[in-house]
C-alpha positions as CSV (number, residue, x, y, z in Angstrom):
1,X,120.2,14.7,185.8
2,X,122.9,13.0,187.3
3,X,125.2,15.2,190.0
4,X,128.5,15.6,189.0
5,X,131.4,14.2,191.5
6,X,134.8,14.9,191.8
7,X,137.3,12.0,192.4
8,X,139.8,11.9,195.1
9,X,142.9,12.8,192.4
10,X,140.6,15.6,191.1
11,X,139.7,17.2,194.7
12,X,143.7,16.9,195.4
13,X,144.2,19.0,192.3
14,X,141.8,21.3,193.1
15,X,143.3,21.6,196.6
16,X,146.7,21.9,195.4
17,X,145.8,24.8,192.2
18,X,144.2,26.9,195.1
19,X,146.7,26.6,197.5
20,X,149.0,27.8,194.6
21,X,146.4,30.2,193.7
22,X,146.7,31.9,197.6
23,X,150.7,31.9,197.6
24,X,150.8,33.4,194.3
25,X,148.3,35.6,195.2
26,X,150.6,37.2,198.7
27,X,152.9,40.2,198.4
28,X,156.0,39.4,198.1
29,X,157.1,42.8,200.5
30,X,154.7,42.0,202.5
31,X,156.0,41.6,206.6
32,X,154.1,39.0,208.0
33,X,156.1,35.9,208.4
34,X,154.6,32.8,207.4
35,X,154.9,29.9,210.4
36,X,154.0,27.3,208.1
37,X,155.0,25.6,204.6
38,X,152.8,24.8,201.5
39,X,153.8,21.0,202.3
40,X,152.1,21.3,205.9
41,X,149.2,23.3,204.9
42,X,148.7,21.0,201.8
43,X,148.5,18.0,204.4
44,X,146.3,19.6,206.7
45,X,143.9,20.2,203.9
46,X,144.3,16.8,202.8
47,X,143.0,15.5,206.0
48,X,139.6,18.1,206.3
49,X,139.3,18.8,209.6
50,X,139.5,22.3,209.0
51,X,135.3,21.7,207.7
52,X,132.6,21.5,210.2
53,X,129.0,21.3,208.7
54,X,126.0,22.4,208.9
55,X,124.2,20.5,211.0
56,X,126.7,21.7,214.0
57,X,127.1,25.2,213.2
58,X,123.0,25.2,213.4
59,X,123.5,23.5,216.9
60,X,125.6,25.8,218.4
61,X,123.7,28.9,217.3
62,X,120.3,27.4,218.7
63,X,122.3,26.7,222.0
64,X,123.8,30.1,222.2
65,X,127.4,28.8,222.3
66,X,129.5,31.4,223.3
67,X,132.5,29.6,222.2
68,X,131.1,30.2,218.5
69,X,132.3,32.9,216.2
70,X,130.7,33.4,212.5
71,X,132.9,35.4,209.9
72,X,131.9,36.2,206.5
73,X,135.1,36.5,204.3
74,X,132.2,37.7,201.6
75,X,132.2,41.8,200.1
76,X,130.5,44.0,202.3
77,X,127.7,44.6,199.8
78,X,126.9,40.7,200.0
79,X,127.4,40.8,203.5
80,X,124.7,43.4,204.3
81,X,122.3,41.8,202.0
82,X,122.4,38.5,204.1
83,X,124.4,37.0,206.6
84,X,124.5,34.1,209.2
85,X,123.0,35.3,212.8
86,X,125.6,37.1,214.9
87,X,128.5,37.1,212.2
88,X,131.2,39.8,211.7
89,X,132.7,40.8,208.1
90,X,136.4,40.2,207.3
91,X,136.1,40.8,203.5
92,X,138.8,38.4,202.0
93,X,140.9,40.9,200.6
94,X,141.4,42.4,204.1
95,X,142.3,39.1,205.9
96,X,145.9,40.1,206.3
97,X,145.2,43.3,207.8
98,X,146.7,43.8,211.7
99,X,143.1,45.2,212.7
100,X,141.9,41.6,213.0
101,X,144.9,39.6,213.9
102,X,143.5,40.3,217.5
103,X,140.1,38.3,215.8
104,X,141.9,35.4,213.8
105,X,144.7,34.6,216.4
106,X,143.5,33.8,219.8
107,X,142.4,30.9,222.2
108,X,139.1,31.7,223.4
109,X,136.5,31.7,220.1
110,X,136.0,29.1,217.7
111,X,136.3,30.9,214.2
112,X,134.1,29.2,211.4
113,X,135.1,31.1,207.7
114,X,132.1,31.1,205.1
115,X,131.0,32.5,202.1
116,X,128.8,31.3,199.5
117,X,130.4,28.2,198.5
118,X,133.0,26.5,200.1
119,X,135.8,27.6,198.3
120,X,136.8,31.8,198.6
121,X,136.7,30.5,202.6
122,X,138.8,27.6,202.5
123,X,141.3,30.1,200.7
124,X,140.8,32.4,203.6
125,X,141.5,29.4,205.9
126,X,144.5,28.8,204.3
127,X,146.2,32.1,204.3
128,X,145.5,32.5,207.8
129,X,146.4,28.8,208.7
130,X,150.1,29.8,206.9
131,X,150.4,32.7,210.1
132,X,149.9,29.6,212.6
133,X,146.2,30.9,213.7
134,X,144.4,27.8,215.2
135,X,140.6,27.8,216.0
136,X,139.8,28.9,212.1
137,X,137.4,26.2,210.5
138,X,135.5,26.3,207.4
139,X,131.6,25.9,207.0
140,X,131.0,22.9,204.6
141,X,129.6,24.5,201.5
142,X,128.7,28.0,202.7
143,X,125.8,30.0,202.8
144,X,124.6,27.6,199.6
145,X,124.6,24.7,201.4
146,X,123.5,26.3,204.5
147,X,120.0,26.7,203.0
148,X,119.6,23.3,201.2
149,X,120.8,22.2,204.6
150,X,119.4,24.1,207.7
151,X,116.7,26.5,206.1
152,X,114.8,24.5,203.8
153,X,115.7,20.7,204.7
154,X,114.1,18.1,202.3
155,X,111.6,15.1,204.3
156,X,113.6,11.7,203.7
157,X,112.1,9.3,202.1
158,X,109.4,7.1,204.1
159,X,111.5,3.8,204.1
160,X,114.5,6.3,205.1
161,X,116.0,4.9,208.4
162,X,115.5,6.4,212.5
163,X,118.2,8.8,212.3
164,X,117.3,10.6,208.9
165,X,114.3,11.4,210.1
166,X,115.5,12.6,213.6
167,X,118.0,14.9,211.4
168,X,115.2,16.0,209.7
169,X,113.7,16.6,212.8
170,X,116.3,18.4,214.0
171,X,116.6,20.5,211.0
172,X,113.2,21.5,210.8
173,X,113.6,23.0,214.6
174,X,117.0,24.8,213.8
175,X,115.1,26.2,210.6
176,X,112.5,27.8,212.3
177,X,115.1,29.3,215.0
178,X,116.9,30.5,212.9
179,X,115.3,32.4,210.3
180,X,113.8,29.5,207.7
181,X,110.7,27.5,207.0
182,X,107.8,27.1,209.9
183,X,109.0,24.6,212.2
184,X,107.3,20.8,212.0
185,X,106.1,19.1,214.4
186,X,107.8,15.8,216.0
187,X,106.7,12.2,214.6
188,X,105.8,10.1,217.1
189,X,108.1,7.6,218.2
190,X,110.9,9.3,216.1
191,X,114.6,10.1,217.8
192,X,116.0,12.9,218.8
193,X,119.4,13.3,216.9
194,X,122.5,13.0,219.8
195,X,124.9,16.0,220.8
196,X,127.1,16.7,217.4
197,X,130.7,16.4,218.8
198,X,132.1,20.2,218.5
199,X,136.0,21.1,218.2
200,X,137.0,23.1,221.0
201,X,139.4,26.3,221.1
202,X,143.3,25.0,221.1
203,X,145.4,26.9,224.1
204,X,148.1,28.5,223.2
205,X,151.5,27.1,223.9
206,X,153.1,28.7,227.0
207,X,156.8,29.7,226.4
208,X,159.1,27.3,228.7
209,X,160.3,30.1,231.7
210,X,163.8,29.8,231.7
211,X,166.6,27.6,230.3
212,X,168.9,28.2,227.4
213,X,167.4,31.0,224.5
C-alpha cells in the first residue's frame, strides 16, 4: 500500500489550522503577555528548525549530554506507562503554568517537546515559542517514530549505499543502550556514521547598562 504524503500547500495548511487551533485555544484573561505574533511564529514554523530527529536525540542520550533536556507534553497516565530515559512531564494542558517557566525559559538546557506523534508537541512548541522561550525543539515524529527509528531500526537493503548501513549501524548500538532490540554487531569494512551537528543553548540577551529608558 502506497504511503500517503502531504504536499507543501497541504503541510502549510496544516501548520496554519494548528496555529489557529493554539491561539484560539488561550484565555483571553489570561496575563502572560505574548512576545511574539502569529506572522512570526507562522514563519518560524515554516522554516522547521524547531524539529531535531531521531537519530540525534539517540546521540546525545548515549553520550550523556548534559546540555539535553527530554519533556513529555503527554497525560501523566501515558507518561508513567512509558517515557524517553531521563524525561520530565509538562502535561500540555499545564504548559502555561508559572511552576515551569523557570524549565521552559532559560539558557542553559536544550528542551526537545514530544509526544506520540509530532503534532500535540509542535502545538506545545508554539505556545511557548509565542512567550519568546528559546532552546524549545520538537522531536521529529515522537515517541512513534522514535521506535520505527531508534528501537527497532529496519537493515537497508544490500545494494543500499556506505552511510545507510553505518546509520543502521549506529541505530542498532543506540537501540541496545537505550532500551530496544539486542545490539548487532559491526560489518566489516562498514563506516562509522560522523558527529550529528546539535543546536546549542541561545544566551540570553544582556540589557544594554545605561543610556536613555
Amino acid at each position: 500500500m502506497k504511503k500517503f504524503q502531504f504536499t507543501p500547500r497541504q503541510m502549510l495548511s496544516v501548520v496554519i489550522l494548528s496555529l489557529g487551533i493554539i491561539i484560539a485555544a488561550v484565555p483571553k484573561d489570561t496575563t502572560t503577555p505574548y512576545k511574539l505574533s502569529a506572522d512570526q511564529i507562522l514563519e518560524e514554523m515554516k522554516s522547521g528548525t524547531q524539529y531535531l530527529y531521531p537519530d540525534l536525540i539517540a546521540q546525545m542520550l548515549v553520550e550523556g549530554d548534559p546540555t539535553l533536556q527530554l519533556i513529555d507534553v503527554r497525560p501523566p497516565a501515558e507518561y508513567e506507562k512509558y517515557h524517553l530515559p531521563g524525561a520530565i512531564n509538562i502535561p500540555f494542558d499545564e504548559l502555561l503554568s508559572s511552576d515551569y517557566q523557570y524549565l521552559l525559559n532559560q539558557d542553559v538546557m536544550m528542551n526537545v517537546l514530544y509526544a506520540n506523534g509530532t503534532t500535540r508537541a509542535n502545538e506545545a512548541w508554539m505556545l511557548i515559542r509565542q512567550l519568546g522561550y528559546d532552546n524549545n525543539y520538537v522531536l521529529t515524529g515522537g515517541l512513534n517514530y522514535w521506535v520505527e527509528t531508534i528501537l527497532n531500526p529496519q537493515a537497508p537493503a544490500t545494494s543500499s549505499p556506505d552511510d545507510e548501513f553505518a546509520r543502521y549501524d549506529f541505530r542498532k548500538a543506540a537501540s541496545g543502550a537505550l532500551g530496544g532490540g539486542a545490539v548487532a554487531p559491526v560489518e566489516q569494512g562498514s563506516t562509522a556514521p560522523a558527529a550529528i551537528p546539535r543546536p546549542r543553548p541561545q544566551q540570553k540577551k544582556q540589557a544594554v547598562q545605561g543610556g536613555c529608558s
